[in-house]
Structure formats: C-alpha cells, structure tokens
PAKE-916476 format. One record per atom (N, C-alpha, C): x, z, y; residue in three letters. Coordinates in steps of 0.05 Angstrom, whole numbers, plus 5000, padded with zeros to 4 digits. Layout:
<nodes>
XZYala ...
</nodes>
This chain:
<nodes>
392259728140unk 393559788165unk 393159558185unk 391859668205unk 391859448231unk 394659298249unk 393859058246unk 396058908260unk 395958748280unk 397558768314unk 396758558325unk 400558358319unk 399158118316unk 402457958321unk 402657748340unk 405157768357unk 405257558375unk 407457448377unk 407057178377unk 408856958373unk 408156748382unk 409856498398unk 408056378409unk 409356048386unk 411056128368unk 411255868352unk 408355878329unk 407555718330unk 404555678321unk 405355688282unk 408155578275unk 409655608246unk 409555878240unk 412155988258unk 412256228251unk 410456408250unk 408056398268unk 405456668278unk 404356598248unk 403756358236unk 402056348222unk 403056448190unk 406056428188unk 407256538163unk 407856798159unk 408956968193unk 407357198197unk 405157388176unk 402457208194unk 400357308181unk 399357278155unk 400057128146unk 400757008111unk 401157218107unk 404157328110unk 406157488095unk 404457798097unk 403957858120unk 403358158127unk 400058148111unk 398057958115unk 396657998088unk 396357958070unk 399357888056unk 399457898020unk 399658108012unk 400858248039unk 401558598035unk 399658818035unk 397158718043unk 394458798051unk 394758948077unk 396558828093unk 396058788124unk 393058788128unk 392558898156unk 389358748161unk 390558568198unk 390958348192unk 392058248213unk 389458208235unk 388458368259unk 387058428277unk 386958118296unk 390158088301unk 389757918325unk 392157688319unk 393057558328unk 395357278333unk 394357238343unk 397057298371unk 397057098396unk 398957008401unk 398656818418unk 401656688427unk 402456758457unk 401256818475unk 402056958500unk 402057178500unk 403557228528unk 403757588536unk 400457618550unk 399657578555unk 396457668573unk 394757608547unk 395057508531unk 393357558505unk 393457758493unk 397357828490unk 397858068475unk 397158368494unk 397358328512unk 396058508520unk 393158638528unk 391758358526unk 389158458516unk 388858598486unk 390758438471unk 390058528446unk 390458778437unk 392258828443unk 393459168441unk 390959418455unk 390959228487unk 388859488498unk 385659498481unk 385659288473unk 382259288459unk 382059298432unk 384159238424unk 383659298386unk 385159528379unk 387359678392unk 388759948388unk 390059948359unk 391059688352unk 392259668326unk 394359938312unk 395260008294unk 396960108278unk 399260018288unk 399959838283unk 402359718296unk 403159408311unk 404759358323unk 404459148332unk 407158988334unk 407458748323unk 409358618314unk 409758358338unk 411258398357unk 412558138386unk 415158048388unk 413957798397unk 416657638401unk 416757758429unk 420257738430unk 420757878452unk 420257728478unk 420457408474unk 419057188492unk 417257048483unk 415357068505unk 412757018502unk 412156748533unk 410056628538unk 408956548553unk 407256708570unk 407056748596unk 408256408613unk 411256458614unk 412056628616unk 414656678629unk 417056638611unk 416656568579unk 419356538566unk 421156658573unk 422057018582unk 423457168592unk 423757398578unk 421957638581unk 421757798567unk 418757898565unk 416957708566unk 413857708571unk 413257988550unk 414657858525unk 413358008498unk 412558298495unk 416258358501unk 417558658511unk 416058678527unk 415458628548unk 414658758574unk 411258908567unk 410058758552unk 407858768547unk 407358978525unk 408958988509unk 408759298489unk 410059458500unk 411459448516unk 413259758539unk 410259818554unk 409659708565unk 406259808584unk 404659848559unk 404159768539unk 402459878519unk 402560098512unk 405760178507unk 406660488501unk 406160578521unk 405760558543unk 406160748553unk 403060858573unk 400860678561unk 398260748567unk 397160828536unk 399360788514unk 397860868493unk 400060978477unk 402261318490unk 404561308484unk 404861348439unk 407661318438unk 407561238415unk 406261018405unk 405060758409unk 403860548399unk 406460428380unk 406760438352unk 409960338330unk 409160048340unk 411459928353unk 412359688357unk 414959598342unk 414959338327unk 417159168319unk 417758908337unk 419958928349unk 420358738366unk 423158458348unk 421758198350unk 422958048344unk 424857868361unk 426357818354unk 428157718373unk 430857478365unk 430957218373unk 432056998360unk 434557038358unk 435957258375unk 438957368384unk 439157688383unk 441157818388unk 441658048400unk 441558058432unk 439858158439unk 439658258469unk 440258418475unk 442758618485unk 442458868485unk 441158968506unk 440858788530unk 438958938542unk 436459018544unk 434558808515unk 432258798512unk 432359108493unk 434259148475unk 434659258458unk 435059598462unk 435659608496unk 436859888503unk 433359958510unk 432559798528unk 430259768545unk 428459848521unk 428459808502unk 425959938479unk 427160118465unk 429460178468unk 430160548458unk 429460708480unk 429860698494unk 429760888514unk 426460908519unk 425560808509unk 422260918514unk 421861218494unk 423461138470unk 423761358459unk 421461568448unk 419261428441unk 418261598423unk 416361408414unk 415061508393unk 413761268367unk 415361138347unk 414161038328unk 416060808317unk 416260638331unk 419160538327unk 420860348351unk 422960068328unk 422059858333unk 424359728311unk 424359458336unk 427859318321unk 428459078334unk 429858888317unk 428058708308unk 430058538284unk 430658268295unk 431758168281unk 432257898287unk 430457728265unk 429757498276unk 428257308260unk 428757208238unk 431657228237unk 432357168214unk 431257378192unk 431757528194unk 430857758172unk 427357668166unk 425657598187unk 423457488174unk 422657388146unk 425157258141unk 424657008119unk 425257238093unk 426857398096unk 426757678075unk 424157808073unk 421757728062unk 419657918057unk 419758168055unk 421758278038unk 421158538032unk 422658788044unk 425258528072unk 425458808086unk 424058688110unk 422658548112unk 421158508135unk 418458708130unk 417158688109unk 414758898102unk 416259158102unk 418859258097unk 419159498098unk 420759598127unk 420559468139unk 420459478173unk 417759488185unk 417159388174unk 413859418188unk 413259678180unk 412459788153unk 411960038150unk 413560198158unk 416160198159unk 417260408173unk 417060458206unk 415560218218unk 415560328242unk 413460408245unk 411060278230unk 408160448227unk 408360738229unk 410060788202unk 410161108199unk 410961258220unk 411761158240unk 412661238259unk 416561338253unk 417461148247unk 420561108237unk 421660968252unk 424460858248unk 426260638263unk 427860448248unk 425960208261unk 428160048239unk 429459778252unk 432259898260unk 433759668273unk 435759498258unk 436059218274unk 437659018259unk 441459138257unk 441159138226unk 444459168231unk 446359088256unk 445558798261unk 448358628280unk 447058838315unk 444258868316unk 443659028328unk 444959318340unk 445959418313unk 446359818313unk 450759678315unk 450759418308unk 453859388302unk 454459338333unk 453159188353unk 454059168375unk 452559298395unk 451459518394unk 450759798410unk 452959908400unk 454659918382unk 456760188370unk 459159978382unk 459259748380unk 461859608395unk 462059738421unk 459759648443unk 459059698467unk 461059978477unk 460560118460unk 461360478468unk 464060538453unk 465360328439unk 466260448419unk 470060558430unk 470260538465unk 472760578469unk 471860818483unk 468560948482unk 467761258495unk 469161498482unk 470261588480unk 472061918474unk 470162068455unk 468662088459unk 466962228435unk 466762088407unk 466161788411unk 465661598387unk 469361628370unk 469961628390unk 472761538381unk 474161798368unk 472962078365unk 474062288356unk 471962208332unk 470662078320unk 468962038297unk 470461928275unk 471061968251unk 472661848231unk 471661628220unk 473161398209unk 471961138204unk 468861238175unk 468861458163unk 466261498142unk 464661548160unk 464661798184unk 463161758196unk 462061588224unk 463261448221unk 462161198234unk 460560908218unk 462160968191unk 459360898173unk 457061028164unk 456761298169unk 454261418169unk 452461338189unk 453061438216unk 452061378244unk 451061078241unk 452260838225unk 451160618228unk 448860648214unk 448660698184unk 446460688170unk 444460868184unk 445161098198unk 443061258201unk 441561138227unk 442660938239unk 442460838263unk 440160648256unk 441160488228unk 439360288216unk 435860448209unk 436160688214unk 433560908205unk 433960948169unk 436461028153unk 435860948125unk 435761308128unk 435261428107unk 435061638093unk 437761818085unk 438461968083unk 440462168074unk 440762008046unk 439161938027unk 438561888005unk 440061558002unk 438361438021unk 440061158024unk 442361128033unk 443361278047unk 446061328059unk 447661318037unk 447061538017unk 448861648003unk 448561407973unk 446961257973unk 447061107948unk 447860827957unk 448160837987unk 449760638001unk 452660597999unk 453460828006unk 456660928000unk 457961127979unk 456261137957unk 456561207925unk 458461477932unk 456361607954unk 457361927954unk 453762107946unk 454862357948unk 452762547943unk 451062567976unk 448662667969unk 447162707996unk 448162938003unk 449763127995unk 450563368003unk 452763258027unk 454363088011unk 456962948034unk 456162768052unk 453662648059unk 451662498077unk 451662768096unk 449963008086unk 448363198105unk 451263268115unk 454263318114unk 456763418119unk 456863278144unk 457163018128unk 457962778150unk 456662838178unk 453462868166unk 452062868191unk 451962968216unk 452563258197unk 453263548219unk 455663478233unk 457263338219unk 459463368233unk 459263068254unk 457762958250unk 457062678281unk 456462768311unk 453562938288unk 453163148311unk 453763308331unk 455763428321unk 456763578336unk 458863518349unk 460263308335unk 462463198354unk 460862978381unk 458962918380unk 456962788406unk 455363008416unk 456163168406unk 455263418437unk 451363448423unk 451463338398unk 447863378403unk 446163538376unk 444563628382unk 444063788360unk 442663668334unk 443563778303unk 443663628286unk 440363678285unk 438563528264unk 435963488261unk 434963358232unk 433063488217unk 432563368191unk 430963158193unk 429863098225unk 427462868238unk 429262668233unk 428662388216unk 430962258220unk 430762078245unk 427261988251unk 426861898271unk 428162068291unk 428062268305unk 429462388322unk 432762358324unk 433562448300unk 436562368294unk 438062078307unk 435261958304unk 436961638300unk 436161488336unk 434661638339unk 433461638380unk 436061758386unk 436661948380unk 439162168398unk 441661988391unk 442361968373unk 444961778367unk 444561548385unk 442061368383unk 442161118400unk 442061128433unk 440861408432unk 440161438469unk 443561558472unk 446061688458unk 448461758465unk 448961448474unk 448761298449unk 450861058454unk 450160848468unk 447360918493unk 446260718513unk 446960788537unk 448461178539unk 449361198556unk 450561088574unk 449961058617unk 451760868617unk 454861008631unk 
</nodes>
C-alpha cells in the first residue's frame, strides 16, 4: 500500500516510516512541508496519506489545508490527520469533507504501533478512525442539544464507539453485550437524531459526526 507522510519533526517523520514499513507499507514520499506535501499527493496519487496537521512555512494549519485541496481534486483521497492536541476546529473542518476514509489521532497514539497501523488501514479501506478524547469532546461540545440529551447513557456509549469507526462486533465485545443489542441500540440513536439507520458503518459514523458539528 502506497504512502505519502508528512511531518516536519525530522524524529518523528523518520520513525513514521520505520513503523509503516515493518508493516509492508510502501512509503512513496516524507516530507516536511506543506508545498512538498502537496506536490506529493498530486504526483505520486498515494493510497493514503498520513499529515501533521502543522506543517511549514506557516505552522498553522499548512498540513490540513493541503490534504482538504487534495481531496478535493482527488475526491475520496483516505487521509490520517495527526495532531499534538485536540483541535476541534481542525477536526470539524475534515469531517465535513465527508467522504473517503477520514481519521484524526493524536500523536500520542503514534507510539502504540498497532493501533496506529490499524488506523492507517482503516482509513485506507476507506473507514474512520478517530481519537477517542477527539469523539469525547465533539459529544461534550453538543451534549446540552435536545436530541443528544433524549439518548440514554448505553446509548451514548454506543454513539461513542461507533464514532471511534469500531464494528457492531467491537461495540458489543466492548460492552459484554450481544451484537443483536448493539444493532437495538443503534436503531434506536438513529432515530432519536432524526437520521436514517445504515449497515455502512463509514456512513453511520459521517452522519452521527456531521449531527454533532451542527452549528
């Protein structure tokens, strides 16, 4: 699987690409600026592409800015966006593009190999894979909105995990219930947010996040 990664700490880019080809990554490009990374994207058309959300020159939102125009001259391009904090505004700003795989972790989770490789594939596959403290303060943000608040505290631990992109399957071996009482739960999130239920989980987990970015 093709990879571009951008990072402009010369430590981190390079442990990065370590990590993603022990996995048999085929790492394409490392860069450390945004006008690199965006050469790199438009000319090598990677599989996926893994940015810091600040990049050079601008230490702002160079990174982001540069895979939002990627997607959207090459829609769907699976981006993982890294990030030293929670931003929520970096964070709304790449849901709402809303289609492809879409993920936003924090750095910390880097140093976890194996949910860092299984973030990467899941956004390859075209999946979603966001940082818990991420999906916990998008659900704070909204959480005095009338709809959320007719949601019962299980299902508001569904909506998180499903938020996180996990599975019916993972849900349910998360909270040592049956996937039958996951798919219950579900229907019933659904429908109390006004939106229609979906076996897509990628879809599922766009519609829940684009309710709760509402402004």
């Amino acid at each position: 699987m093709r990879v571009v990664v951008a990072e402009d700490l010369f430590l981190l880019r390079d442990g990065l690409v370590r990590m993603l080809e022990a996995y048999d990554f085929e790492v394409v490009a490392a860069v450390e600026s945004g006008p690199e990374l965006s050469k790199a994207l438009a000319e090598l058309e990677p599989e996926v592409a893994v940015v810091d959300v600040r990049l050079p020159p601008s230490f702002s939102d160079e990174g982001l800015q540069c895979a939002l125009a990627a997607r959207r001259a090459r829609p769907g391009l699976p981006v993982l966006v890294l990030s030293q904090h929670v931003e929520q505004l970096y964070a709304r700003e790449l849901l709402a593009d809303g289609s492809g795989g879409i993920g936003y972790l924090l750095k910390d989770r880097v140093f976890d190999a194996d949910q860092f490789i299984d973030a990467v594939r899941r956004v390859a596959a075209g999946g979603t894979a966001m940082d818990p403290q991420v999906i916990s303060q998008l659900l704070d943000r909204r959480a005095q909105d009338r709809p959320l608040a007719r949601l019962t505290p299980r299902e508001m631990e569904v909506m998180e995990l499903m938020a996180e992109g996990r599975s019916n399957a993972a849900i349910a071996s998360q909270l040592f219930v049956t996937e039958r009482a996951v798919a219950k739960h579900t229907s019933n999130i659904f429908g109390k947010l006004g939106l229609p239920p979906s076996d897509d989980n990628n879809r599922r987990v766009l519609a829940v996040l684009a309710y709760l970015d509402r402004g």
